[in-house]
C-alpha positions in Angstrom: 62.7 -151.0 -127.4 62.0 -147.3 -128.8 58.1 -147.4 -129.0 57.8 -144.2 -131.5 61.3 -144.6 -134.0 61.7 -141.6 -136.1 58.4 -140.1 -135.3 58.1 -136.6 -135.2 56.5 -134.3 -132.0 55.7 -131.0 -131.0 55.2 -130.4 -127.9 53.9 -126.9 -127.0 54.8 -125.4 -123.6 57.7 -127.8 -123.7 60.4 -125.8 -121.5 59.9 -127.0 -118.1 57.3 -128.7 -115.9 55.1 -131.4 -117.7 56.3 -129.8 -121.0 59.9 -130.8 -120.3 59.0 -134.8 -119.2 57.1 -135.1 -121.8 59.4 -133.6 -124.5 62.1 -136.0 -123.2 59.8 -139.1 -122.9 59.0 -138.7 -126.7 62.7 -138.4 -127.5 63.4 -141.2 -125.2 61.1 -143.4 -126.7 63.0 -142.8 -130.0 60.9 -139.4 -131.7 62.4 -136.2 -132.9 60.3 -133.3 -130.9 60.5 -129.4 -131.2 58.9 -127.7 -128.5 57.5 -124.1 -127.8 58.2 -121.4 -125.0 57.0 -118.0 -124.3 59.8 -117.0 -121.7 62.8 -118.9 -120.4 64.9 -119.2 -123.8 67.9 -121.2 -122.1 66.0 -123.6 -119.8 64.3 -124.3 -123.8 67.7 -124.9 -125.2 68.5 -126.8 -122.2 65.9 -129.6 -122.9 66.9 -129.6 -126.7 69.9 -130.6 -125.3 69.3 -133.4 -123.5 67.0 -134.8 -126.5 70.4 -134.3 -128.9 72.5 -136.2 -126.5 69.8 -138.9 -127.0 71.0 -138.9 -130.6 66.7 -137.4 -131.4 67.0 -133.7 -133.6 65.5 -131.1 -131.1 63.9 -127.8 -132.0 62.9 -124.9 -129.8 60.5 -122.6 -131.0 59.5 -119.3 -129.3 55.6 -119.1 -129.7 52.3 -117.7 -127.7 49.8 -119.9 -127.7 47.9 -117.1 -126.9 48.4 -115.0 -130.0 46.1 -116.6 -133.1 48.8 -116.6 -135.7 51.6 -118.1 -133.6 49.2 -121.6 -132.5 49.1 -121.9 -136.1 52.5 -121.0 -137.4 54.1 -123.1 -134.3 52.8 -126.2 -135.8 53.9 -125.2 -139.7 57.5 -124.4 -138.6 57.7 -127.7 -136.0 56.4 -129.8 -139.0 59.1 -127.8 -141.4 61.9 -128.6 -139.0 61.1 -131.9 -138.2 60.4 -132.8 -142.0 56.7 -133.2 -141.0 54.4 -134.0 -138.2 53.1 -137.6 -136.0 52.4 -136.2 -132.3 50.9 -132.9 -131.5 51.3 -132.6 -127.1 48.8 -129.4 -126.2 50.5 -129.0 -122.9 51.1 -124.8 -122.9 48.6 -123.5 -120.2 47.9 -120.5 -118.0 46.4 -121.3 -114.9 44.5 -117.5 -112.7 43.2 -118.8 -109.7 41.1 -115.7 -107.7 37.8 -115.1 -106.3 35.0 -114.2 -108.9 35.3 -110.9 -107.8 38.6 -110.3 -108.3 39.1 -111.6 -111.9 38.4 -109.3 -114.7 38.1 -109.5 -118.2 41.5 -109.7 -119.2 42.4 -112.6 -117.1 39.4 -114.1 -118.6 40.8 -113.0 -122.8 44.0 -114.5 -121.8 43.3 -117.9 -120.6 41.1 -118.5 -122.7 43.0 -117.9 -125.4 45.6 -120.1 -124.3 44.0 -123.0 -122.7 41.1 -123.1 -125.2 41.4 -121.3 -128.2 45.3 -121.8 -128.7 44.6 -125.7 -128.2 41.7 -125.4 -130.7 43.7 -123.6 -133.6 46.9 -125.8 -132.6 45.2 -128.6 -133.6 43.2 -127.8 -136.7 46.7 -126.7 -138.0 48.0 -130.3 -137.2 45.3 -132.0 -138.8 45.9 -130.9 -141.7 49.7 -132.3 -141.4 49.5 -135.7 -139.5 49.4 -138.8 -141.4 47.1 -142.0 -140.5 48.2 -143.0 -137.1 48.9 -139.6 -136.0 47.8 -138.1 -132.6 46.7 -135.2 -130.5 47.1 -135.4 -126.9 46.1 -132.5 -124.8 47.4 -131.7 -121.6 43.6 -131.1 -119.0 43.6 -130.9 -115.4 42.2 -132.8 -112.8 39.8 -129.5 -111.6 37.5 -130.8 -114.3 36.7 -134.0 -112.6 36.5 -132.3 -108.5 37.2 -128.2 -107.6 38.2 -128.6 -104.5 37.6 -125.0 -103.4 36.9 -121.7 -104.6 38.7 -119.8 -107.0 38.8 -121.8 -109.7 35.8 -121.0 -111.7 38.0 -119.7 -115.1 40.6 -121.8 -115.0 38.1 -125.1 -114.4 35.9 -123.4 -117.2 39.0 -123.3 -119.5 39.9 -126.9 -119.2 36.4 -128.2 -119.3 36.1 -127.2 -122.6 39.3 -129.6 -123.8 36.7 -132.3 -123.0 34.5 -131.7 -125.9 37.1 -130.6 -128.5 38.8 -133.7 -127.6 35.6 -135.5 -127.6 34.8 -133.7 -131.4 38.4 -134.1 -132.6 37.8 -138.3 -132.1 35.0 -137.6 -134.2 36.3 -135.7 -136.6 39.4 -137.6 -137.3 39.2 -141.4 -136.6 38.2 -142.0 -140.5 41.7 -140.7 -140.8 42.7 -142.9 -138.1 44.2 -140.1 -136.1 43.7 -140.9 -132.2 43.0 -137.5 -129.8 42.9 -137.7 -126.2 42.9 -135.7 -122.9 44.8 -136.1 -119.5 44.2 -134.8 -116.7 47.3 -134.2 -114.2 46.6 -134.0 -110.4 49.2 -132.0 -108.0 52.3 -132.5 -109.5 55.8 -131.3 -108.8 56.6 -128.7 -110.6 58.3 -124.9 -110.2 54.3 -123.2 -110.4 53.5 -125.7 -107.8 55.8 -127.7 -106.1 56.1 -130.2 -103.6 57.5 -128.0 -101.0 55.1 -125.0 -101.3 52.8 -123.7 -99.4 50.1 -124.9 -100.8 51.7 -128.9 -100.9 50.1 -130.2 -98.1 46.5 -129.3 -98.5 46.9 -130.7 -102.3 48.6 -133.8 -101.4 45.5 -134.3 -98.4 42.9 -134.5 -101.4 45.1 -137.4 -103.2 43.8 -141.1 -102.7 48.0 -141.7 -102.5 48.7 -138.6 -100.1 51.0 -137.4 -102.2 51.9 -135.4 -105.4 52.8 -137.1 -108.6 55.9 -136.2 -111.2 55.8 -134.8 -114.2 57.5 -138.0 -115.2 54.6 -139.9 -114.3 52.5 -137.4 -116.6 54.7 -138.1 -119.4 55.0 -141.9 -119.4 51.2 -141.8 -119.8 51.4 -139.1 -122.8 53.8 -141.5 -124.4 52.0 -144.4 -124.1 49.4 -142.7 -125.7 51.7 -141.7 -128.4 52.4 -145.2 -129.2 51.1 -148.0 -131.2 49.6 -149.8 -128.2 47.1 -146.6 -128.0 46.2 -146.9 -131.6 42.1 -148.1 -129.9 42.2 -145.4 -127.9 40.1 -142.2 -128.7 38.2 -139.6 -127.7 38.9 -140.8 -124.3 39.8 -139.2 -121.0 42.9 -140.2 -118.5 43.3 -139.0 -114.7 46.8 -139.1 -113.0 46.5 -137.7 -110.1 46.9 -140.1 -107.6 43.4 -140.3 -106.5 42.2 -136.8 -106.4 38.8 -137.4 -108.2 38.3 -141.0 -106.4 
């Protein structure tokens, strides 16, 4: 049974990675979704592809998240080609991991305007479009819940601050019975951080399973938070990472 029939999605950073599951778990579950991407034009196309030959409309959208106008105008043109808007998916991130010392102010201009404000202005734009029963997921990380080393001081700041807009967007919008929510994904298997890479085993050690997740595992949670089973579920906070914060 198709959980979210002719719903509508956007799902921003939606190319590859937890962008991609996600994107295909909507359309699986029976939505139309548009998606965004910076870079990597044909791996885009290649997802709206796969969501056509699920008989779902797919849309790819070339937007920065980073740039003010575009986290706006990314949800107007999604809703215009989707003939409106259910589902906004924050998922588009940029992760600089370094010493204090080594990061300077424009590493700190750029993920914060991408993880933070890009997320903010993302979702003020939706608001304004989704109907009662709509919903804002945003894509966290499990660094706000246990750093487990040094060098993450910008990127954990970035993602902290999804807890309170999500927390605030709960508030803002539940008369409207709009449901916002954050997850939190642990290691997970991706091309910026696979399982295989150098950096695997010491991430998979810090797991309560000892290994990393999928990005399919990611998305069947967004989904179900999508879905009319979540409809009681705001302002609320979800871990999948396979024990990392345990």
């Amino acid at each position: 049974m198709n959980t979210l029939n002719n719903k509508k999605a956007l799902v921003t950073g939606g190319s590859r990675g937890i962008g991609a599951a996600t994107a295909l778990r909507l359309a699986q579950e029976g939505a139309d979704v548009a998606l965004t991407y910076v870079q990597g034009e044909d791996a885009a196309r290649e997802v709206v592809a796969k969501i056509e030959a699920m008989g779902r409309r797919g849309f790819a959208l070339r937007a920065d998240l980073g740039d003010a106008a575009q986290a706006t105008s990314c949800v107007e043109q999604a809703a215009d080609a989707l003939g409106g808007l259910d589902i906004l998916v924050n998922n588009a991130g940029v992760g600089v991991l370094a010493p204090l010392d080594q990061l300077d102010l424009s590493d700190a201009d750029r993920v914060l305007a991408v993880n933070v404000r890009g997320v903010f202005l993302a979702s003020r734009a939706a608001a304004a479009l989704l109907p009662r029963g709509g919903r804002i997921i945003t894509i966290g990380s499990c660094i706000v819940q246990r750093v487990p080393g040094p060098g993450g001081t910008l990127y954990a700041m970035s993602k902290s601050a999804l807890i309170g807009l999500t927390k605030a967007l709960a508030r803002e919008l539940g008369d409207r019975g709009i449901g916002a929510n954050l997850v939190h994904p642990g290691p997970t298997d991706t091309d910026m951080n696979p399982a295989d890479g150098p950096m695997a085993a010491g991430q998979s050690a810090m797991t309560a399973l000892g290994r990393y997740g999928s990005a399919d595992e990611v998305a069947s949670l967004v989904a179900f938070l999508a879905g009319d089973d979540a409809a009681y579920v705001t302002g609320a906070e979800f871990a999948v990472d396979g024990g990392h914060a345990a």
